[in-house]
C-alpha positions as CSV (number, residue, x, y, z in Angstrom):
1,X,112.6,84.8,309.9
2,X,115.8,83.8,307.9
3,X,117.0,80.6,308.9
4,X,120.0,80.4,311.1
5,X,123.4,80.0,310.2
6,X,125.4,76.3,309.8
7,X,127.0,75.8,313.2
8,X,130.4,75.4,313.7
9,X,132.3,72.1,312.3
10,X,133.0,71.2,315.9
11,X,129.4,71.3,317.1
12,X,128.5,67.9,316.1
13,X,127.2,66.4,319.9
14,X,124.2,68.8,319.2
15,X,123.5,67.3,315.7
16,X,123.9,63.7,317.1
17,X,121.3,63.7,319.8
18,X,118.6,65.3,318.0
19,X,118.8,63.1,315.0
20,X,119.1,60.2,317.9
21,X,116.0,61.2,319.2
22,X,114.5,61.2,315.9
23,X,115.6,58.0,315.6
24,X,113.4,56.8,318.7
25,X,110.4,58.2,317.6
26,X,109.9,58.8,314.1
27,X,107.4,55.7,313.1
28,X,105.9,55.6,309.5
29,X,108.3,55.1,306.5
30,X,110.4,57.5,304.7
31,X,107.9,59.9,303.8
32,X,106.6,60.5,307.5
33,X,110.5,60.8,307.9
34,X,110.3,63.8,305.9
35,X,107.4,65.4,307.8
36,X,109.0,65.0,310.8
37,X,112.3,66.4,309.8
38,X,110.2,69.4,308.5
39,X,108.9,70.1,311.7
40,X,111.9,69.7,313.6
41,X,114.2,71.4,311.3
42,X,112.2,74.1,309.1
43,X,109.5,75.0,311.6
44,X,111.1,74.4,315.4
45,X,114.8,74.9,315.2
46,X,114.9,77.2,311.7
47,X,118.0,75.8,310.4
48,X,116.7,76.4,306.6
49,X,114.0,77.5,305.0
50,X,110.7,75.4,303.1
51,X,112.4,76.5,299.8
52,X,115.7,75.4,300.6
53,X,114.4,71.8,302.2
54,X,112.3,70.9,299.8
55,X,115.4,71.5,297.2
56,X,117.5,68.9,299.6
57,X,114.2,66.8,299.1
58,X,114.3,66.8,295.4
59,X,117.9,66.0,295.0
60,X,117.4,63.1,297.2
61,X,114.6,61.6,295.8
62,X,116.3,62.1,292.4
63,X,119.5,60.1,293.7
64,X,119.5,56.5,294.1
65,X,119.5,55.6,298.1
66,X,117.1,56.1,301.3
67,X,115.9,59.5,300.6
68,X,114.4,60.2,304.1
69,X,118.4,59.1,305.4
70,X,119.8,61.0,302.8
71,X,118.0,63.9,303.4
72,X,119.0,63.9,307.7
73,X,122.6,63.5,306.4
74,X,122.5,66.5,304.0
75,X,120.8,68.5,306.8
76,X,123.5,67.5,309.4
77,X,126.4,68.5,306.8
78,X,124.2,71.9,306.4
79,X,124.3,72.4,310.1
80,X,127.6,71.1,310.9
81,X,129.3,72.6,308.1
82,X,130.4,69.6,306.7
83,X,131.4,66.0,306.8
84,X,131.5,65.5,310.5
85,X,127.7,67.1,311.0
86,X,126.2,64.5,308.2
87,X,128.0,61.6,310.0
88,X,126.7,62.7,313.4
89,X,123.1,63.0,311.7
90,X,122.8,59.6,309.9
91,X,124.5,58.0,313.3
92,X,121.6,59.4,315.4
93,X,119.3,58.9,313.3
94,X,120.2,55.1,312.5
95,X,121.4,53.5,315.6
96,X,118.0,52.9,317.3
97,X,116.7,50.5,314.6
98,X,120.2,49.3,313.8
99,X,120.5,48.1,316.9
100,X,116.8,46.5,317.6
101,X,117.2,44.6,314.3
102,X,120.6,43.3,315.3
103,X,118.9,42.3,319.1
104,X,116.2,40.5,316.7
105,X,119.2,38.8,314.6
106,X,120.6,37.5,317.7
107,X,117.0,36.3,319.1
108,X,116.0,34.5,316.0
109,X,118.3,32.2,316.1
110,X,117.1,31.0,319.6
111,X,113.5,31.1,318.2
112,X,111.4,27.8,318.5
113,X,108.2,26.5,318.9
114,X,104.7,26.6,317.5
115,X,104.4,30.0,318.8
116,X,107.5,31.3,317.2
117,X,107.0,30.1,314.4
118,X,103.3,31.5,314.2
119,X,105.3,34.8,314.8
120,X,107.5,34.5,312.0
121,X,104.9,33.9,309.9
122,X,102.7,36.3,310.7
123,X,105.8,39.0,310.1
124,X,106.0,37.7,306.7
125,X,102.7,38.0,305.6
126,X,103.5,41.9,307.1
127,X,105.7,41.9,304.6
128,X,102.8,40.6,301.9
129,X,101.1,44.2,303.5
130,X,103.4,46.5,303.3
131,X,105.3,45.7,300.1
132,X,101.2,45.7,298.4
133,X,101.3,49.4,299.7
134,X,104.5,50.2,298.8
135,X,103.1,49.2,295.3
136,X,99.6,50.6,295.1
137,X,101.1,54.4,295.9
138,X,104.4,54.5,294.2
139,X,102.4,52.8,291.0
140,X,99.6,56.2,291.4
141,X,102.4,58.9,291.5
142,X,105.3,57.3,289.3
143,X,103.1,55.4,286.4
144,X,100.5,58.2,285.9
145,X,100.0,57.6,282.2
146,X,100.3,54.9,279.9
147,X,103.8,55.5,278.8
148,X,105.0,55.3,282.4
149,X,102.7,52.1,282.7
150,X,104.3,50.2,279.4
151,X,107.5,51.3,281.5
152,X,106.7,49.6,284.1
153,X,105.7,46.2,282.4
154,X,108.5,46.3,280.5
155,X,110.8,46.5,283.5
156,X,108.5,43.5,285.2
157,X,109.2,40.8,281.8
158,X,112.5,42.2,282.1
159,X,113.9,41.2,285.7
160,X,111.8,38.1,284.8
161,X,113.6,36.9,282.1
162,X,116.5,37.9,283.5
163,X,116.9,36.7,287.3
164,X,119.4,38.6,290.1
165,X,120.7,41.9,290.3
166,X,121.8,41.7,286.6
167,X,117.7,42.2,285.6
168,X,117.1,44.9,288.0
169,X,119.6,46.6,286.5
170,X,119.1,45.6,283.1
171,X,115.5,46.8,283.9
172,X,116.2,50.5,285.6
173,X,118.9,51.5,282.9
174,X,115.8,50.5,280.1
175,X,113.3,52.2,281.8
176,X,115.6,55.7,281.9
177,X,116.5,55.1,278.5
178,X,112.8,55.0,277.6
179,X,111.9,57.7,279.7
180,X,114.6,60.0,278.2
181,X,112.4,59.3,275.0
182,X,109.2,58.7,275.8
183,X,108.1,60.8,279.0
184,X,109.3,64.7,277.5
185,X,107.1,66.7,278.6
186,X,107.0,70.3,280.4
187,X,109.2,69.6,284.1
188,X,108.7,71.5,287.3
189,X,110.8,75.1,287.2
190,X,113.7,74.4,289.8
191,X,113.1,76.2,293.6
192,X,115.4,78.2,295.5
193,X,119.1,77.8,295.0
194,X,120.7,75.1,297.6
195,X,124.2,76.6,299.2
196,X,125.9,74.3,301.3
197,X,129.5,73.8,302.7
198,X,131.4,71.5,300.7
199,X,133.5,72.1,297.6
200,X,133.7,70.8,293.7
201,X,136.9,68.4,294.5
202,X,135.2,67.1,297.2
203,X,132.3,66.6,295.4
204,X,134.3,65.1,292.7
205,X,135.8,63.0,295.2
206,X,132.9,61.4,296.8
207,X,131.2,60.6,293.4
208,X,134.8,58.9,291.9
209,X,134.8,56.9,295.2
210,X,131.4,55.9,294.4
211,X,132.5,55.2,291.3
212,X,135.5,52.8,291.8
213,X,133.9,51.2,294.7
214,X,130.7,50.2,292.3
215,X,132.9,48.8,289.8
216,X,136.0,47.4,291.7
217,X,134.0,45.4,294.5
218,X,133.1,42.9,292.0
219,X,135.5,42.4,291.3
220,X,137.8,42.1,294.3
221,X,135.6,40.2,295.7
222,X,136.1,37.5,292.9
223,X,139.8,38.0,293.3
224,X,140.1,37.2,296.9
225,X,137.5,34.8,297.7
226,X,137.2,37.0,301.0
227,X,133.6,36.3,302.9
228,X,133.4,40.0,304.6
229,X,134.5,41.2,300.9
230,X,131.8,39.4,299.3
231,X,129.2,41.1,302.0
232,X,129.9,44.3,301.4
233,X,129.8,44.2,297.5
234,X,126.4,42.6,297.3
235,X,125.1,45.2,300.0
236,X,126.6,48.4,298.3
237,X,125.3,47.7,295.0
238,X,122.0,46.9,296.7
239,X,122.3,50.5,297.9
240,X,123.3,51.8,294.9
241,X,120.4,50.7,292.9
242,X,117.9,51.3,295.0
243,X,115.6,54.3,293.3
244,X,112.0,55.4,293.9
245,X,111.9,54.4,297.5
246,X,113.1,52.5,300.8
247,X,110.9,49.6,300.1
248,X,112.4,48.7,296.5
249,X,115.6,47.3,298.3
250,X,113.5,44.2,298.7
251,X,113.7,42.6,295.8
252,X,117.7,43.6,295.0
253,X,118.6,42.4,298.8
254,X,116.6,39.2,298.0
255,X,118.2,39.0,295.0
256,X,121.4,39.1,296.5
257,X,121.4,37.0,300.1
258,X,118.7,35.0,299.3
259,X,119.2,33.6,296.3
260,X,122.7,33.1,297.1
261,X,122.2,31.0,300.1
262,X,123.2,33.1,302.8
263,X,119.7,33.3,303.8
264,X,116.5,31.4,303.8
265,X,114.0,33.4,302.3
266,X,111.4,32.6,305.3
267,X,114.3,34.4,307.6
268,X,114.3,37.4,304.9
269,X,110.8,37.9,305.1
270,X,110.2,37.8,309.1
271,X,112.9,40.5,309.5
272,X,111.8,42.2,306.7
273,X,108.1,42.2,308.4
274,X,109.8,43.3,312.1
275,X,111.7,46.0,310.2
276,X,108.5,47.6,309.6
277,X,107.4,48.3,313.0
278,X,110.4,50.3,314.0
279,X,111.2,53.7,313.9
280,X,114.1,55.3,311.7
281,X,115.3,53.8,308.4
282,X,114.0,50.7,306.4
283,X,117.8,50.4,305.3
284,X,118.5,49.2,309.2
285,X,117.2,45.8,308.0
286,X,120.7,45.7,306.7
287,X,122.3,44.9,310.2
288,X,119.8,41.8,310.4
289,X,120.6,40.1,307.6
290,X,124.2,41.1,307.9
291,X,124.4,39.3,311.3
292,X,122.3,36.1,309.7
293,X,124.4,35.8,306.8
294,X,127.2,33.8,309.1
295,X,129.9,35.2,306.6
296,X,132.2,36.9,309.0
297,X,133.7,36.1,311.9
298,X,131.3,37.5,314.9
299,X,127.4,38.5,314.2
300,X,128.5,42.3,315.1
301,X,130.9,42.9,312.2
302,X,128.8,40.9,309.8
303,X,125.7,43.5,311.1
304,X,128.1,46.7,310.8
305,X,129.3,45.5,307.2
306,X,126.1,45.3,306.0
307,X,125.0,48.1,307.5
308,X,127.3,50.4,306.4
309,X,127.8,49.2,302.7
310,X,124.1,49.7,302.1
311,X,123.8,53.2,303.3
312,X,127.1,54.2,301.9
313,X,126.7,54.5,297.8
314,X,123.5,56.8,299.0
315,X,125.4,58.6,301.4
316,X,128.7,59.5,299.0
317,X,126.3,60.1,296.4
318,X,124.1,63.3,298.0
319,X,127.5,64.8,299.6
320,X,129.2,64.4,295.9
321,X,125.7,66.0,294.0
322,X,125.6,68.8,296.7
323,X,128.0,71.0,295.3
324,X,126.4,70.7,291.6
325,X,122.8,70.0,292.0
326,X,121.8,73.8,291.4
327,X,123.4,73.0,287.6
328,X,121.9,70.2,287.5
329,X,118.0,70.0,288.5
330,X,118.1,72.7,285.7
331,X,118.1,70.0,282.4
332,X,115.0,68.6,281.6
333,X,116.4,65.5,280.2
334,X,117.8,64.4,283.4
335,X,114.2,65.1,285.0
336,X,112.7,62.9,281.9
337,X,115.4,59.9,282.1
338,X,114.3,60.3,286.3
339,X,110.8,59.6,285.3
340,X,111.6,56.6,283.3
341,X,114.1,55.0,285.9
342,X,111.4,55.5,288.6
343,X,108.3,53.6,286.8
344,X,110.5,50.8,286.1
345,X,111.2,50.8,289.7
346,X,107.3,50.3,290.5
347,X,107.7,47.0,288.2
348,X,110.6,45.7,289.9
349,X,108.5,46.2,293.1
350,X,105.6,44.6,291.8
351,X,107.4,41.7,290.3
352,X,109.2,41.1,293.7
353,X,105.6,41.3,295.8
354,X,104.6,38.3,293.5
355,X,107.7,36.5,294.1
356,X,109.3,35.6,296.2
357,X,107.2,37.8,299.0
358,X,103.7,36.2,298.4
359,X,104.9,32.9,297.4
360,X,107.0,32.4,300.4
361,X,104.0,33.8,302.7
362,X,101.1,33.4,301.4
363,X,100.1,29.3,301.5
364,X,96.2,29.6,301.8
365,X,93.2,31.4,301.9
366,X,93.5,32.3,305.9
367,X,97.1,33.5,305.1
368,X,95.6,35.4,302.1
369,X,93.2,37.5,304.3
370,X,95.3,38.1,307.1
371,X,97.6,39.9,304.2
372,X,94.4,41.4,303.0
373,X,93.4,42.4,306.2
374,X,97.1,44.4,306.7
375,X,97.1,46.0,303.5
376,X,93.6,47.2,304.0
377,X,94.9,48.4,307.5
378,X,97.9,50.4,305.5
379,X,95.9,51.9,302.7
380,X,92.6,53.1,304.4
381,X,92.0,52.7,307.7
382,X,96.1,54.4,307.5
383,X,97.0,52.4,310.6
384,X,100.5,53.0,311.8
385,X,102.8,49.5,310.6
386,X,103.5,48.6,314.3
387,X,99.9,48.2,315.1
388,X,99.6,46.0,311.5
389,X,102.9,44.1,312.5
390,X,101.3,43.2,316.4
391,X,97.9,42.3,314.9
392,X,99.1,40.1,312.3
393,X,101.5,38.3,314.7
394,X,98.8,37.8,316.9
395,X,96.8,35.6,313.8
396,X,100.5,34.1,313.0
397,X,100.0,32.6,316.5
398,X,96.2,32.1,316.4
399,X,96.7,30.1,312.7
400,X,99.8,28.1,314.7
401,X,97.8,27.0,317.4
402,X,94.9,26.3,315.2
């Protein structure tokens, strides 16, 4: 059965409350993300084809930015024939964990006690857990070979010799570089071609404003000494570095609020750990830290900066590559330079899960096997990440009281 036609630009109340219940329910990561918006989408409502979904999947994976968010937004601009219908999608689909992170923001500043903190620490070695996983299967798909591997090391004595966001990106522009040279090879044959409702200028338009807003917040934010300013540059070029997976905005946020001050990195790592056991987008930790970062006026605008300046660079990027992907995916040097980009990503990961997530977690041997214990939880026994994030509360509180 062909799938059904985009609805009308006006029908975005529709798009909204499915996405929203998404949002409630879809546990798992980015990649479970996917499977359920395959089910929903290409299976139960028919809005598209497999061909043509797994073509929106492969421009957003290619893109820098949360592919499973990216992916709802193209759909909704697909369905609502534009704009308005991606908006309504990624607001749906959001606003659930947005909002429980920015509840958690709010409680965490009242927390106190042996108990709480036996909490807190059992979220962050969570985060020891799940960043290990992240690791382990992003290292087996994106360093497959040994050229991918050197990638990868390179890209870890790189952000180590050179510390903050100036590393990681020294590090992912190497690795494409390398991989442009290094990883040529026969590529996939590009699927089914990918109509949807937007023009070139706005294309165009979308990607200059990505553009000027990459290079200008810099440095308007040096200009004017403006705290809300300052927020939302270090967020949006978090999310505009952020390739190969949700979970690699770790180390560039912690680059960013930790390091400077905003932050403790003890605070990082707790709501990092929560973040885990929610449904909808990793990229909702955003409104936590935005609300703990005290650099605007009221918690709520310092959550909605945050929160919108990390999902925006991903979000203008897929509605400006729409329009030209179908040119595009067809040169195997972009697919090659990809390749690169994305093993250097796996050392950045790795470099971050050494520090500063186990070194701010990890302060023994019983702290060592409750992170163990999680990642063994993840990887084989494939327990969902809420039921990991309750258990290793519970021995948070258990080693607290002990």
């Amino acid at each position: 059965m062909p799938p059904h036609p985009a609805a009308p630009a006006s029908s975005v109340w529709p798009i909204f409350w499915i996405f929203l219940k998404l949002g409630l329910t879809s546990f798992g990561g980015p990649i479970a993300h996917l499977a359920y918006f395959r089910n929903e989408f290409v299976l139960r409502r028919q809005w598209l084809d497999d061909a043509r979904y797994g073509d929106l999947v492969a421009l957003c994976q290619f893109l820098p930015g949360p592919a499973s968010s990216q992916v709802g937004f193209a759909l909704g601009v697909l369905r609502g024939g534009g704009l308005r219908g991606g908006l309504a999608a990624w607001i749906g689909f959001t606003l659930p964990s947005a909002l429980l992170m920015f509840a958690f923001a709010l409680g965490a500043a009242t927390l106190a006690g042996p108990t709480a903190a036996g909490v807190v620490h059992g979220l962050k070695l969570v985060a020891v857990a799940v960043v290990a996983q992240a690791v382990w299967g992003m290292a087996r798909t994106l360093t497959p070979d040994r050229r991918r591997i050197a990638i990868a090391l390179a890209a870890i004595a790189i952000v180590v010799l050179v510390d903050g966001p100036a590393g990681q990106l020294a590090a992912i522009t190497a690795g494409a570089g390398a991989g442009y040279w290094l990883c040529r090879g026969p590529v996939a044959q590009p699927g089914a071609e990918l109509s949807m409702p937007i023009g070139r200028h706005a294309g165009i338009a979308a990607l200059v404003l990505f553009g000027v807003l990459l290079l200008g917040l810099p440095l308007a934010a040096g200009v004017a000494a403006y705290s809300p300013l300052a927020l939302f540059d270090a967020f949006y070029r978090s999310g505009a570095l952020v390739f190969g997976g949700g979970h690699v905005v770790l180390p560039l946020l912690q680059a960013e609020a930790v390091a400077s001050g905003w932050i403790p990195n003890e605070t990082f790592l707790a709501g990092y750990g929560l973040a885990q056991a929610l449904p909808g987008p990793l990229f909702a930790f955003a409104a936590f830290l935005g609300a703990q970062a005290g650099m605007t006026a009221s918690t709520l605008a310092g959550a909605a900066i945050a929160l919108l300046a990390l999902f925006l660079p991903g979000l203008l990027l897929v509605y400006g590559m729409l329009p030209f992907w179908d040119r595009l995916r067809g040169h195997a040097a972009t697919r090659h330079a990809m390749m690169g980009a994305n093993a250097a990503v796996v050392g950045i990961l790795a470099a971050a899960l050494a520090d500063p997530v186990w070194t701010g977690a990890v302060f023994d041997m019983r702290d060592a096997g409750i992170a163990l214990a999680g990642f063994l939880l993840l990887v084989v026994w494939k327990a969902p990440p809420w039921i990991v994030v309750i258990l290793a509360a519970a021995a948070g509180v258990m080693l607290a009281g002990a």
